[in-house]
C-alpha positions as CSV (number, residue, x, y, z in Angstrom):
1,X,-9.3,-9.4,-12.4
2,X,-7.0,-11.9,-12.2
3,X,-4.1,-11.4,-9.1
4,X,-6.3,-8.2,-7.8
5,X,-6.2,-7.5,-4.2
6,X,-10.1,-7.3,-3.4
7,X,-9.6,-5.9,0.3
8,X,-7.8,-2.7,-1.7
9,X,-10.4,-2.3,-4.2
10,X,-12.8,-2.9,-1.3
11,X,-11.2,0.4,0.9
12,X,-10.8,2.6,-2.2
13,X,-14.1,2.4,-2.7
14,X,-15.3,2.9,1.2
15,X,-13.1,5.7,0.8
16,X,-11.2,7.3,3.9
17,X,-13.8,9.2,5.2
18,X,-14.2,6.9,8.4
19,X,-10.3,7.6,8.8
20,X,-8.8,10.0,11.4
21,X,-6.8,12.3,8.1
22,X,-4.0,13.0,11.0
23,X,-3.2,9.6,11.2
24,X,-2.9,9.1,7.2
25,X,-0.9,12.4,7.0
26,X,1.1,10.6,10.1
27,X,1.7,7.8,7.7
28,X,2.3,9.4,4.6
29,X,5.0,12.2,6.2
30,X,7.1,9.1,7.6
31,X,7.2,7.7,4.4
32,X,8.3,10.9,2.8
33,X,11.0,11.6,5.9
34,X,12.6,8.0,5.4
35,X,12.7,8.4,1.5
36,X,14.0,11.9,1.6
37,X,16.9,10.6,3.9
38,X,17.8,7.6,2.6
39,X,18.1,9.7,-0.9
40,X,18.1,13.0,-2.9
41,X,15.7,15.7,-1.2
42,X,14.9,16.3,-4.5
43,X,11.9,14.5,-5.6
44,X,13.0,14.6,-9.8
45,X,16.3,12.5,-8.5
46,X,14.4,10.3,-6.1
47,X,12.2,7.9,-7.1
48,X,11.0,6.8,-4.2
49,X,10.0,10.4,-2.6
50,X,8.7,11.8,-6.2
51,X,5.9,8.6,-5.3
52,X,5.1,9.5,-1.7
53,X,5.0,13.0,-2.3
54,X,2.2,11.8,-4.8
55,X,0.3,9.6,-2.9
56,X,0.1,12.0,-0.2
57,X,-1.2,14.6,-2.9
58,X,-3.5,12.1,-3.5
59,X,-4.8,12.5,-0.1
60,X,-4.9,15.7,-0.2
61,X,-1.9,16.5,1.9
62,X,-1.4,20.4,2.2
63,X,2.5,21.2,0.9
64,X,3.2,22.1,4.1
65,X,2.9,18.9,5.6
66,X,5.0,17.4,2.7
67,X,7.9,20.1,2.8
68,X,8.2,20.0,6.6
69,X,8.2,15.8,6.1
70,X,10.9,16.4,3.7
71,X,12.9,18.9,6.3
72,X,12.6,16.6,8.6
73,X,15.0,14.1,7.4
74,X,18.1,17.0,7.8
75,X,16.7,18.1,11.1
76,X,16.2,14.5,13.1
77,X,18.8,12.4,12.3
78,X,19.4,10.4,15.1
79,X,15.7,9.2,14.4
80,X,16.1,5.9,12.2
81,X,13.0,4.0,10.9
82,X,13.1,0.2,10.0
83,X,11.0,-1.6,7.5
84,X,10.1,-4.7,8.9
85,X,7.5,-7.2,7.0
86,X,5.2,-9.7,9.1
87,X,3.0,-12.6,8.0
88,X,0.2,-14.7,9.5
89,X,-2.9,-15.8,8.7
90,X,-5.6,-13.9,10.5
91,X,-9.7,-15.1,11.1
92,X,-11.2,-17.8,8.3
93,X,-7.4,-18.4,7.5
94,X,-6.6,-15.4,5.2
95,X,-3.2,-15.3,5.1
96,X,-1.7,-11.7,5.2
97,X,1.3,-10.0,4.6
98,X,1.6,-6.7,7.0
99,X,5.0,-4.0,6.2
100,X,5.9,-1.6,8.9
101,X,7.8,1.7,8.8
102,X,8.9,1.7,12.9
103,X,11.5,3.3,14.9
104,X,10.5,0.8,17.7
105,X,10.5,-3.0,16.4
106,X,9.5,-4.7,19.9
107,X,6.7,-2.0,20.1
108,X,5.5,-3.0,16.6
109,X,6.1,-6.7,16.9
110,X,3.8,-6.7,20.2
111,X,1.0,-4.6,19.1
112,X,0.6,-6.7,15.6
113,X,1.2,-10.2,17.6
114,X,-1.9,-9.0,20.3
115,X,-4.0,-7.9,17.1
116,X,-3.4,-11.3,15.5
117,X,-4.5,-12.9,18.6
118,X,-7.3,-10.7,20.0
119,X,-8.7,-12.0,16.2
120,X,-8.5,-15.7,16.4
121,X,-5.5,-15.3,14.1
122,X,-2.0,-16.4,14.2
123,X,1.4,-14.3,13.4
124,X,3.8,-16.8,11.8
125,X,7.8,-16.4,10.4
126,X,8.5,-14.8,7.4
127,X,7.3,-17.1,4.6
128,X,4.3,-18.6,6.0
129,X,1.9,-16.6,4.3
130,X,4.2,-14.4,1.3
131,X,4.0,-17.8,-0.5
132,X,0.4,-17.4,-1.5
133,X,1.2,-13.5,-3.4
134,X,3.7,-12.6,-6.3
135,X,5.3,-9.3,-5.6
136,X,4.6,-6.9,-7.8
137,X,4.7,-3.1,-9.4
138,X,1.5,-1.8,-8.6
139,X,1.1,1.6,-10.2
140,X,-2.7,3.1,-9.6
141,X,-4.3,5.8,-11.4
142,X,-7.5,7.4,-10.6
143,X,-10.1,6.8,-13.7
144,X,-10.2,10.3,-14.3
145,X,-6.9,10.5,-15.3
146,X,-7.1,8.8,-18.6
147,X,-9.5,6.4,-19.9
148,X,-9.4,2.7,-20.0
149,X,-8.4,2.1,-23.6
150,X,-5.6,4.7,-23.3
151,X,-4.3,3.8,-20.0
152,X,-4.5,0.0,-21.8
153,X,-2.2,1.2,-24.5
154,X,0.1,3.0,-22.5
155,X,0.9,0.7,-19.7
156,X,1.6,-2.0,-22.8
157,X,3.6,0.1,-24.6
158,X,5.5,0.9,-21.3
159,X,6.6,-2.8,-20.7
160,X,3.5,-3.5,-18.5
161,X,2.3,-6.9,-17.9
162,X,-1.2,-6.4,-17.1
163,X,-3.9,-3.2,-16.8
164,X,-6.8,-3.5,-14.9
165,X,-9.3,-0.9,-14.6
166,X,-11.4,-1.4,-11.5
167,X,-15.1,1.2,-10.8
168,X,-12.7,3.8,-9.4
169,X,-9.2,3.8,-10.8
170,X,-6.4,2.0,-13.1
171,X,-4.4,-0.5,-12.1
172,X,-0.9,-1.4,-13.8
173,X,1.0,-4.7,-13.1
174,X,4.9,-5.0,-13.8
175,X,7.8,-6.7,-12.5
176,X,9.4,-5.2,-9.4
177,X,12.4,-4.2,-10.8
178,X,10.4,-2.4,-13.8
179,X,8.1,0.1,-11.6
180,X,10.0,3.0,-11.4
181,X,11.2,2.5,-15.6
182,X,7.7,2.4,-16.3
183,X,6.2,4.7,-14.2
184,X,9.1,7.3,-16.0
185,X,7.2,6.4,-19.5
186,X,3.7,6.7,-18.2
187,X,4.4,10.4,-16.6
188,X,5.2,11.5,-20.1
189,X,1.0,11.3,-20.2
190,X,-0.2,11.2,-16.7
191,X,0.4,13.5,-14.1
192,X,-1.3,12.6,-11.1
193,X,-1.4,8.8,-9.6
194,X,-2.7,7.9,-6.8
195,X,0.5,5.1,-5.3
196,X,3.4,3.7,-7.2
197,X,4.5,1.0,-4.8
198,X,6.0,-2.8,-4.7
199,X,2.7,-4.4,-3.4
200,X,1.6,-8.3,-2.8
201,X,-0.5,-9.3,-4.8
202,X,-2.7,-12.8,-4.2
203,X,-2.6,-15.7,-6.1
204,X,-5.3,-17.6,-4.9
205,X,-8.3,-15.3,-3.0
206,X,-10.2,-17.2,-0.2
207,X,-14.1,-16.2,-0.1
208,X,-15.6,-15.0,3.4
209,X,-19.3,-14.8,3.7
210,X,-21.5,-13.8,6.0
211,X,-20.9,-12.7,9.5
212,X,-17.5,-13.7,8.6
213,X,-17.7,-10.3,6.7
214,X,-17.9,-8.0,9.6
215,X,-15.3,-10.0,12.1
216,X,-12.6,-9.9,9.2
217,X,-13.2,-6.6,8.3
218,X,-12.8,-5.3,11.6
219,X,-9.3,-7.5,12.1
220,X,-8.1,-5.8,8.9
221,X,-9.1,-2.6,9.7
222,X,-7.4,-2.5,13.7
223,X,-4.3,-3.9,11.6
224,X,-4.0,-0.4,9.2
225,X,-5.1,1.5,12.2
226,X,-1.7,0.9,14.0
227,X,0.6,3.6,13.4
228,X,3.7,1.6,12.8
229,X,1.8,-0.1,9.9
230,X,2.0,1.3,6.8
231,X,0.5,-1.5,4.1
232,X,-1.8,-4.5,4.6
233,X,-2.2,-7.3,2.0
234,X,-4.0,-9.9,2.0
235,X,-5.8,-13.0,-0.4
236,X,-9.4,-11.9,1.2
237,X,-12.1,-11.8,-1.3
238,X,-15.9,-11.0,0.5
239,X,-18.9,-13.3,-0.9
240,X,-22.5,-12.6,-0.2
241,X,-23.1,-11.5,3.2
């Protein structure tokens, strides 16, 4: 599983269940507002909304939610959003890599700096921690999709560089600038995925253990609870507790 983020395989399989669903539809209907306006409303020409609009079927968003997120880039548009990317390295020195989707940057910059702290952690400058990931193509596919030596053949006939199939879903690698060619060529056979997104991966994992478990599990999961945040990565990988 070489360059597999362990925390993400770690929440897929916990599931969302300990999740408020309001604040995941929250998340997912900002990311659908901001790539409906910054492109075509129509998710066939958009590359970008086509994925959120599957990730949030993924979650089971009602089409309601999703065409009233996609109105609401015509209706608001005074209301701008700003991806901002922050990096630190939180309790036992994980470094982590945390992207935001805010209309309020001094709001989101505070509430991720007093996280940080509250933790033990420290919030550096861009660079101090995205050195330890490649960025990626992440495309993920639930395992009932397609099998894993179909899904194999597919993503390598698609230009992939690497397929890993996890307990719960697929998971194709590719270059950054490849995602959205490749993820073209794999609808041709799949029709639902569960993200298609430009993720960090890590290069080098470091091990917690023990009561470090809980304490950096908690950190991580306060992080993803914020609603300005919309993706945390980081090179966690949990030992024996």
């Amino acid at each position: 599983m070489a360059g597999h983020s362990h925390w993400a395989g770690i929440k897929h399989k916990k599931g969302k269940a300990d999740k408020q669903k309001s604040k995941i539809f929250s998340k997912l209907s900002r990311e659908i507002t901001v790539a409906a306006k910054l492109g075509d409303k129509d998710p066939d020409m958009n590359s970008r909304l086509r994925s959120a609009i599957q990730a949030a079927r993924a979650e089971n968003m009602p089409r309601d939610n999703i065409e009233r997120a996609i109105d609401k880039s015509s209706v608001n548009t005074e209301e701008n959003f700003e991806s901002l990317r922050y990096e630190g390295f939180g309790p036992n020195n994980i470094a982590i890599i945390v992207e935001s989707l805010t209309d309020n940057k001094n709001r989101t910059a505070s509430n991720i700096r007093t996280i940080f702290q509250k933790s033990g952690g420290n919030l550096g400058t861009q660079g101090s921690a995205s050195h330890n990931f490649n960025q990626l193509g992440v495309i993920k596919i639930d395992k009932k999709e397609i099998s894993d030596e179909k899904v194999f053949e597919l993503a390598i006939e698609a230009g992939a560089n690497e397929c890993i199939s996890s307990e719960n879903f697929h998971e194709i690698h590719c270059e950054k600038s490849e995602i959205y060619n490749i993820k073209n060529k794999l609808e041709s056979k799949i029709k639902n995925f569960i993200s298609t997104e430009i993720e960090w991966i890590p290069i080098n994992n470091v091990e917690v253990n023990g009561e470090q478990i809980e304490s950096t599990t908690k950190f991580l999961e306060t992080l993803e609870d914020d609603d300005d945040v919309q993706h945390v990565y980081t090179n966690l990988k949990f030992g024996s507790n």
